[in-house]
C-alpha positions as CSV (number, residue, x, y, z in Angstrom):
1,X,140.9,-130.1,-41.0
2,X,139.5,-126.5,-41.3
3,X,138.6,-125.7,-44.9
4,X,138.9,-122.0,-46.3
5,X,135.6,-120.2,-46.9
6,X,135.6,-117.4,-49.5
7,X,133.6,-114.4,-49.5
8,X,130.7,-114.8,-51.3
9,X,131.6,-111.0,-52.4
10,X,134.7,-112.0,-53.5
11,X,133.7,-115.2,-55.9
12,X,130.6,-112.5,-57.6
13,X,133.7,-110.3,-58.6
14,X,136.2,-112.8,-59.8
15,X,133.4,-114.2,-61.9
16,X,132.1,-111.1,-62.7
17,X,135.7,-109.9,-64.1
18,X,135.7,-113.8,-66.0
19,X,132.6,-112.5,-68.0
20,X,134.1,-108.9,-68.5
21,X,136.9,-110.2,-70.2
22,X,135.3,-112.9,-72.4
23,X,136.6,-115.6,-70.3
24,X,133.2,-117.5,-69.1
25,X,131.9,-119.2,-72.3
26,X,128.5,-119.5,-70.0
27,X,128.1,-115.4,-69.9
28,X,126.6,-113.5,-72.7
29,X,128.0,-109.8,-73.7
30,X,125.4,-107.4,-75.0
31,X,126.1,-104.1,-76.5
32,X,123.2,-101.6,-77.0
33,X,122.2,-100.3,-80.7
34,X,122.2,-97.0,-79.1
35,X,125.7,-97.6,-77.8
36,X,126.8,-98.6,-81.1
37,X,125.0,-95.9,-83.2
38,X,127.0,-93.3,-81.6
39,X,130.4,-95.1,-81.5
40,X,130.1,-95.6,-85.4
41,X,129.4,-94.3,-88.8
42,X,126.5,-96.6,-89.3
43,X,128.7,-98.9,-91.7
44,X,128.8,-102.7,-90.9
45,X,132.3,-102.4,-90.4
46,X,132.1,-99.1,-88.3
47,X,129.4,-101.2,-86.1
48,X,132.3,-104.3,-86.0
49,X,135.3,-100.8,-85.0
50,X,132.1,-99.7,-82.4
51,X,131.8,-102.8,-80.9
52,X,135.5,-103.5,-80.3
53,X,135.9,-100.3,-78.4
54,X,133.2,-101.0,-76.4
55,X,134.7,-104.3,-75.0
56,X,138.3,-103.0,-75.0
57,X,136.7,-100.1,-72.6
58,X,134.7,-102.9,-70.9
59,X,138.0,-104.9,-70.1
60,X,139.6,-101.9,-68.7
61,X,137.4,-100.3,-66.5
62,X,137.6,-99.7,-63.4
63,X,135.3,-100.3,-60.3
64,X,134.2,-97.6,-57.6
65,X,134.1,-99.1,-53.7
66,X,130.5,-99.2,-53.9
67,X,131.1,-101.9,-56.1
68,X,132.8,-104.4,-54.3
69,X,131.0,-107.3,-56.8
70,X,132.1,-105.4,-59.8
71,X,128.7,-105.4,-61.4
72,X,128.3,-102.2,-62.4
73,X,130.9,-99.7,-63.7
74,X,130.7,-95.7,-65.6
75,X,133.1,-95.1,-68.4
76,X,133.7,-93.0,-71.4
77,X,134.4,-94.5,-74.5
78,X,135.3,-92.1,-77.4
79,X,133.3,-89.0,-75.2
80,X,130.4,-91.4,-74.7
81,X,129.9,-91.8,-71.6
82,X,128.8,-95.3,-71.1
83,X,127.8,-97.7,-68.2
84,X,128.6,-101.9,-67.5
85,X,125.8,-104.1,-65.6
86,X,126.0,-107.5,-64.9
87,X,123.1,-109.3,-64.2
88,X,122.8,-112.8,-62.9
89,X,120.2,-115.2,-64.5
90,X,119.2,-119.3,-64.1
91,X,120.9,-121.0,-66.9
92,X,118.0,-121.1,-68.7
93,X,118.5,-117.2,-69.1
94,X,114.3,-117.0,-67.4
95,X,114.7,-116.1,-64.2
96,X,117.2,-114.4,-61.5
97,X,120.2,-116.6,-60.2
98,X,119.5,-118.2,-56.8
99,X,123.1,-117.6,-55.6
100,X,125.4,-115.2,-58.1
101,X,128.2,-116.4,-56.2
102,X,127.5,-120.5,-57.7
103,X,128.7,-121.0,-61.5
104,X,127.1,-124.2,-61.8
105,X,123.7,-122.5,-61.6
106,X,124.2,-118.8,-62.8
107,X,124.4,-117.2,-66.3
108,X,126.4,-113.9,-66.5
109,X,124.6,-111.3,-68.8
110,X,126.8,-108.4,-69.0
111,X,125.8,-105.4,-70.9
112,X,127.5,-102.4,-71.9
113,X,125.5,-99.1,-72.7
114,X,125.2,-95.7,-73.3
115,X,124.6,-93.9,-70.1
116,X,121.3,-92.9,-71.5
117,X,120.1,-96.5,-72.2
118,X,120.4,-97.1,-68.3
């Protein structure tokens, strides 16, 4: 019996996307302060508003072919331009992942930024 192999290409972006979109409870999202000083009016609750229109802008974006993980991504949120990276770490968040494309031993890390912060 054959089995299918997937790219390893494809499995980095699915999970990738999973973390974008708050689906992998392993992933951490990070915001910068930089990010968030310029999407808000300093308040607590501005910094709350600023933080929820960087992930809805996060879940939206869209990818460029040079790309094909979907690791890294330019948007503009509110005029601020603003990037997404996705970095892949051991589970003990020390080192880099051995193989992105394994769940079992990689932790997502995606952070969204000013472009600036890049």
């Amino acid at each position: 019996m054959l089995q299918s192999q997937t790219n390893p290409i494809d499995t980095i972006a699915r999970l990738n996307d999973r973390a974008r979109l708050g689906l992998d409870r392993t992933s951490k999202i990070m915001m910068t302060s930089n990010l968030l000083a310029k999407l808000s009016d300093g308040s607590p609750i501005g910094r709350v508003v600023a933080q929820a229109k960087a992930m809805k802008a996060a879940r939206s974006c869209t990818f460029k072919d040079d790309s094909p993980e979907r690791d890294f991504a330019s948007f503009e949120i509110e005029g601020v331009k603003a990037f997404l990276k996705v970095d892949y770490f051991d589970v003990n968040l020390q080192f880099g992942s051995e193989d992105p494309a394994d769940a079992s031993i990689t932790r997502r890390v995606v952070t969204i930024m000013a472009a600036e912060d890049y």
